[in-house]
N, C-alpha and C positions, 0 to 999 in steps of 0.2 A: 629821264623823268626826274624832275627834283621832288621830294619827300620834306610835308610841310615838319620839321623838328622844330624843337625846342633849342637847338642851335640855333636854326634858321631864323627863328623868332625874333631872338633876343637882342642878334644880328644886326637884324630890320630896325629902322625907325621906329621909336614910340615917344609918346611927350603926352602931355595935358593940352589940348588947343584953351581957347579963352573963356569956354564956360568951365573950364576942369572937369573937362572929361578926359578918359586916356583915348589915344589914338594909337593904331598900330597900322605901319604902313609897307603891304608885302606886294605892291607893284613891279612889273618887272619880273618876276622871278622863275618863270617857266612852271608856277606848280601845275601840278595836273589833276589833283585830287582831295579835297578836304572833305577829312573826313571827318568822325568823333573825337574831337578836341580834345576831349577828356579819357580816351582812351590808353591802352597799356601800352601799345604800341609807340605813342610819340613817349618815350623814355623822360622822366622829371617837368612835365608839363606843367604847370600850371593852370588852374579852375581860374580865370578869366572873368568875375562876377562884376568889373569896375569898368573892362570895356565896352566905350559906346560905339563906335568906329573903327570899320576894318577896312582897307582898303586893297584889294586883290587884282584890280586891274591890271590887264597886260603881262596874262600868265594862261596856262594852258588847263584854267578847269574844267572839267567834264561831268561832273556831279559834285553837292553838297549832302553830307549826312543830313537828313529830315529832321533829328535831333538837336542839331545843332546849339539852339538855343537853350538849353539844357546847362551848357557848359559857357555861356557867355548873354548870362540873363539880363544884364543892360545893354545889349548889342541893338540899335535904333538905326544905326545903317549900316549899310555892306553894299558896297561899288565893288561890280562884279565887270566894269565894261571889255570889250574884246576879249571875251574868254572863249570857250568851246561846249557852253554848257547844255547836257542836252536835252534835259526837262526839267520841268521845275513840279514839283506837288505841291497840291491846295491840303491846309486843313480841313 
């Protein structure tokens, strides 16, 4: 199982596309779990408040912390396709 880091992050693709927005791009990566972003756990994280775009496609996640947006307050989409996810909650 890969563990979404702050290595793995920074790693990954990111850029501004053409409205200057930040993009980050973790396609591919077999993760299996995202969780609280903002958590102690991902060691030197960064609070994420400027990404608009996440793209997680073609990885193996299973659930998103319901929080999520908490810790990536301009986040407008997130491509989740081919994952393994197994509910989603309503507000």
């Amino acid at each position: 199982m890969v563990k979404l880091t702050a290595d793995l992050i920074w790693k990954c693709p990111h850029f501004f596309n053409a409205l200057k927005e930040r993009e980050l791009d973790l396609r591919g990566n077999k993760i299996a779990v995202i969780e609280n972003l903002g958590a102690t756990e991902l060691d030197n994280f960064p609070y994420l408040k400027r990404l608009g775009t996440l793209l997680i496609n073609n990885n193996r996640v299973t659930r998103i912390n319901p929080n999520i947006g908490e810790f990536l307050p301009s986040l407008h989409t997130l491509v989740l396709k081919d994952n393994r996810l197994v509910n989603l909650v309503e507000d």
